[in-house]
C-alpha positions, -999 to +999 in steps of 0.1 A: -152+294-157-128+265-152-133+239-172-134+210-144-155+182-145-180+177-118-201+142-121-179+113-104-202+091-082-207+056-075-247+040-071-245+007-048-272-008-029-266-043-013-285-072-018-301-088+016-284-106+040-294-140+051-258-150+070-234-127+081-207-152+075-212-152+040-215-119+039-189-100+013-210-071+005-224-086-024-244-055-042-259-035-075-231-011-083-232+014-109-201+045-117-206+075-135-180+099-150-194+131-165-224+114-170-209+085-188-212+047-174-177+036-168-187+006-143-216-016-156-227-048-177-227-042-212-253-072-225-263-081-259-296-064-276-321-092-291-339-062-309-315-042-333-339-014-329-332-004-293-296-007-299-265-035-302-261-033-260-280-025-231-256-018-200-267-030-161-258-031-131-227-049-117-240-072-093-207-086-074-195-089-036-177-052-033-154-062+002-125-064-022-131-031-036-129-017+007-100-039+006-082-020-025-096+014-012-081+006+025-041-007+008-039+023-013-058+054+003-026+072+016-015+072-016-047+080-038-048+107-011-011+123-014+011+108-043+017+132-074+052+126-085+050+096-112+077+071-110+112+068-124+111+111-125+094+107-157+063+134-167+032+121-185+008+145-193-022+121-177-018+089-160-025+073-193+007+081-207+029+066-178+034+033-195+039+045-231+070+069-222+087+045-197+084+017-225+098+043-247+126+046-223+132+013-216+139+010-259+177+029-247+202+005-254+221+018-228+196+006-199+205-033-188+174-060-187+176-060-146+173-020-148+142-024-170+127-053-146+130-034-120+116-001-138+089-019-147+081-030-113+081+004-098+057+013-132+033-015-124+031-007-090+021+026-090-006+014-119-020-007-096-018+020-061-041+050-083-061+020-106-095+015-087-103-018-106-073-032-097-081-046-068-114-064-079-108-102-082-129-122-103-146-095-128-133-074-152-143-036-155-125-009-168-093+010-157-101+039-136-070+060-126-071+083-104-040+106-096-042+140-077-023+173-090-023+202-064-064+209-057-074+188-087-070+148-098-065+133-132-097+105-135-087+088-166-109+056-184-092+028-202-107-003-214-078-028-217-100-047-242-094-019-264-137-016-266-137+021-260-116+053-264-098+064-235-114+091-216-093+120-198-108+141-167-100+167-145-116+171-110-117+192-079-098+165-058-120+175-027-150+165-045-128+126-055-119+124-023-152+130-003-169+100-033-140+074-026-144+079+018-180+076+010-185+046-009-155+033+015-172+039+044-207+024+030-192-007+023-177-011+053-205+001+070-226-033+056-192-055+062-200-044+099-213-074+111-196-099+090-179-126+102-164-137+068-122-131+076-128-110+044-150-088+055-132-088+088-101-081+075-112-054+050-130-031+073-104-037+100-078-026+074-103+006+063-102+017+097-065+015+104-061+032+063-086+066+078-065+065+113-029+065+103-029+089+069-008+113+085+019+094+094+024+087+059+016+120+051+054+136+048+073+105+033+040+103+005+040+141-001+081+153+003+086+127-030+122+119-007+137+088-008+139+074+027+177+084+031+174+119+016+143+122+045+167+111+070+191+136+062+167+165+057+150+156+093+182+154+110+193+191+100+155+202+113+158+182+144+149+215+160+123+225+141+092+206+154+072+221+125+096+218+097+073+209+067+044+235+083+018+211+076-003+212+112-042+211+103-028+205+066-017+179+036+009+202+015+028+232+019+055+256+004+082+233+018+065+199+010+059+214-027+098+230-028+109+191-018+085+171-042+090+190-071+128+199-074+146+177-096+148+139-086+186+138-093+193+170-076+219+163-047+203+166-012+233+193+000+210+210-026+176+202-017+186+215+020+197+245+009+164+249-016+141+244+015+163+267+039+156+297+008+119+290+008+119+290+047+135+325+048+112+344+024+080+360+040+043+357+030+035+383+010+003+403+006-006+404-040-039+419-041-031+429-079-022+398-087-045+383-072-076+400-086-059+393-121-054+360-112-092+360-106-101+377-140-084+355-159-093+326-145-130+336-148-121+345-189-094+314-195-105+278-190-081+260-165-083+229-187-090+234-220-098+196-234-065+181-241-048+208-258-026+228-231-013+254-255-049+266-263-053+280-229-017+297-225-015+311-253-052+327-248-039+342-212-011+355-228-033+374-251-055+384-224-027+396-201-009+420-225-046+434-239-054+439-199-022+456-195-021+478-224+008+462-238+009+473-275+014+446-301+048+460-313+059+465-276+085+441-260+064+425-222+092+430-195+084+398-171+106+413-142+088+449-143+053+433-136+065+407-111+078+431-091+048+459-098+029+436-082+049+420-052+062+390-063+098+389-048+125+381-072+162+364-059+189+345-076+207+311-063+230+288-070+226+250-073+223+224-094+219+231-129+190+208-141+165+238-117+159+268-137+139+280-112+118+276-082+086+295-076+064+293-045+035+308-031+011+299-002+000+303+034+035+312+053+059+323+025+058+339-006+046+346-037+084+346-049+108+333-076+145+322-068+159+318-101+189+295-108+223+314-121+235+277-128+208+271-150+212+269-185+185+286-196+191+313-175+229+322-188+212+348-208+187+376-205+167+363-233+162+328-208+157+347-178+131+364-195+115+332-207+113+316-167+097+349-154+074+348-187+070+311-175+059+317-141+036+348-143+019+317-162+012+295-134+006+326-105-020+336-128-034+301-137-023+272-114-023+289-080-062+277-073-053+244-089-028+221-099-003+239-080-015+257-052+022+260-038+053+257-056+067+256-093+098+242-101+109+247-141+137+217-146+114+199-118+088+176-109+060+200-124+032+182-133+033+182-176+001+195-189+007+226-167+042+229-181+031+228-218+004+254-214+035+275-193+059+274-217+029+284-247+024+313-222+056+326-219+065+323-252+032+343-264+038+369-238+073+376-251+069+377-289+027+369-298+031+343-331+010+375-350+041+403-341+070+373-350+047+365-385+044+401-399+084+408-386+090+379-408+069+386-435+086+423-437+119+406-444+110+384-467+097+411-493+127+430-490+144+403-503+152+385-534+135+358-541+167+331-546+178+348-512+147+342-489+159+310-472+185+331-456+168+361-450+147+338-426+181+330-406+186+370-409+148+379-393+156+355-367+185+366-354+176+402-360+143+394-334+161+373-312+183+406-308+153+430-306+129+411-293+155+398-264+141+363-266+159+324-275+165+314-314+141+286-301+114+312-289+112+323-320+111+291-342+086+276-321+060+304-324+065+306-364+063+266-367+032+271-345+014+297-363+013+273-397+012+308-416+002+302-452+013+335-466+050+319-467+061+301-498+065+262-498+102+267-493+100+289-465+081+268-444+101+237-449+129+260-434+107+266-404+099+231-401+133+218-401+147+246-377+119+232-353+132+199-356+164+206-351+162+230-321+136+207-301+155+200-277+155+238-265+121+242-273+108+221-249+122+242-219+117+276-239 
């Protein structure tokens, strides 16, 4: 089963009115999270024996919290790319890798005011208690990913350990429109300006989504929107999103690379366009099998669950443990159209798969990675990944490796496709065969020998390979020999990251 969290839901009943022009919703409200408290009082205990804190009810007027709901519900609804093209695994994260960019010398003070604008911003568009004035209660971020939302918890007092969630964004969704629409629902006969103004702006938010919808969800800056509708002017359903919020082309536009030119984003979208839907039952039913074996979300630790599938794909296709996984033979075996472009560089490749075109993979020549077999093999390994794992969630349309892909789905790809192509078990015993036929004094470079000689056989990257052997932490290698792994990891992190 997928391992999804399914508790998220607010309590609130109002206190009575006794003058509807003081009326700000003033109410009992309560959140749970996995059956957690997230929103309450946290009080003092007078008797040690029941505990140092009892937690209650927030009693407060709620019309700020319509008010917060109403200014950022297009966005809570469709935003997924984080700002400044950066990748955190969670929301959480967002603020700890920008700061870490903004310690480049090379970036001026106005570029890093103006960074940290954009940061703060979309902080406070996907934070829920940031629109509550007057009362402190915890962070609550809420970011969607495909068919699933990030709920993180942080108590900026430090009080409690930050909690990360994932959620069926339906089921967020339907919660936030419900607790929306009860609150405004009480503001209904309000003659506060507050209240006025709040549901007034609720009702507008619910009415005019979907104009938003395809400047939110593309991720294209105004101009490169311009430019993209312009060549389409004749396509009245360009973005094939009637009776829908996302599609192939949406995905193939939000998730190529920020700096990619948009000559280059035209000419991705045209590709996409041109490719067929087609029918996968194969995949599809394995898709289905290991999804019902391989936890979507396995805690916090991606690799866990990639390197599992991997496992479980080459056992359910009677790939031995000695024999080399040809990515391009099973993609094709079971439909999945295969064709090469050219364009920028920073795209390795660009997957896509839903309800008018697809499943296919156009696979950059330009790329680096791609250059050589061994890194084409690693994007195909890569992207059987997410086709059998991410389709029914985080990316229920598109892939893009050099892209915006959303991180946590990346790191469990590229643990994947790296145990598909050599499992850590086969590159540990080739290892281990080397080293004994070799002097002792000469084992350091019999290591550099065993990796190049299954970099050769194996037909996958140096980097591959010193990632799975850093990975698998055997012990049966001496001290000495796993300082060499270790520093060969270090230095070919860079590669790794992509491989």
């Amino acid at each position: 089963m997928m391992d999804i969290s399914t508790n998220f839901s607010f309590e609130l009943s109002f206190d009575k009115v006794r003058n509807q022009a003081e009326n700000l919703a003033r109410g009992d409200l309560l959140l749970h999270i996995n059956g957690d408290l997230i929103w309450c009082q946290q009080e003092e205990e007078a008797d040690p024996a029941r505990g140092n804190e009892i937690k209650s009810v927030v009693n407060w007027t709620w019309v700020d919290l319509l008010a917060y709901l109403a200014k950022n519900w297009s966005y809570l609804l469709f935003e997924e790319l984080y700002p400044l093209d950066l990748h955190p695994e969670t929301p959480l994260e967002l603020r700890r890798i920008a700061e870490a960019r903004w310690r480049d010398a090379s970036l001026d003070e106005d570029q890093i005011f103006d960074e940290d604008d954009e940061v703060c911003a979309f902080e406070k568009r996907h934070n829920l208690s940031s629109g509550l004035k007057g009362l402190y209660l915890p962070s609550v971020y809420i970011v969607r990913e495909g068919h699933l939302a990030w709920v993180c918890v942080k108590d900026d007092h430090g009080n409690e350990t930050p909690c990360k969630h994932r959620f069926k964004f339906e089921m967020i969704k339907e919660e936030l429109l419900r607790v929306g629409n009860q609150i405004a629902y009480h503001l209904a006969n309000s003659t506060h300006p507050s209240a006025i103004k709040a549901v007034n702006s609720w009702q507008q938010a619910l009415e005019s989504t979907s104009r938003k919808l395809i400047s939110i969800r593309s991720g294209l800056s105004n101009a490169e929107l311009k430019a993209i509708e312009q060549f389409a002017a004749n396509d009245n359903d360009f973005w094939e999103v009637a009776g829908h919020d996302d599609s192939e082309i949406l995905a193939a536009a939000r998730l190529s690379p920020g700096s990619m030119g948009v000559s280059d984003k035209k000419y991705i979208l045209q590709r996409v366009k041109a490719v067929p839907f087609r029918s996968t039952p194969i995949l599809d039913k394995l898709s289905d099998e290991c999804l019902a074996t391989i936890p979507a979300y396995h805690g916090e630790r991606p690799f866990i669950g990639g390197y599992a599938a991997a496992l479980w794909l080459r056992e359910k296709l009677g790939i031995k443990q000695n024999e080399t996984f040809d990515p391009k033979y099973w993609l094709e075996t079971w439909g999945v159209s295969l064709d090469y472009i050219e364009t920028d560089e920073e795209l390795e490749a660009l997957a896509f798969w839903g309800r008018k075109h697809g499943p296919a993979i156009l696979i950059n020549k330009n790329g680096v990675i791609n250059s050589k077999t061994s890194g084409n093999r690693t994007t195909l390994a890569h992207e059987i990944c997410h086709l059998l794992l991410d389709r029914k969630g985080s990316l229920p349309f598109a892939d893009a490796i050099g892209g915006n892909t959303p991180e946590w789905v990346e790191k469990r790809a590229r643990a994947f496709a790296a145990e598909l192509l050599l499992p850590r078990d086969l590159i540990n015993a080739y290892l281990l065969t080397h080293l004994m036929l070799t002097d002792i004094s000469s084992q350091l470079d019999a290591v550099d020998t065993a990796i190049e000689n299954a970099s050769s056989h194996f037909d996958v990257s140096t980097s591959l390979i010193i990632h799975q052997l850093y990975n698998y932490r055997s012990a049966e290698f001496s001290t000495e020999v796993r300082k060499k792994i270790k520093g060969l990891h270090v230095h070919y992190a860079r590669e790794t990251r992509l491989a």
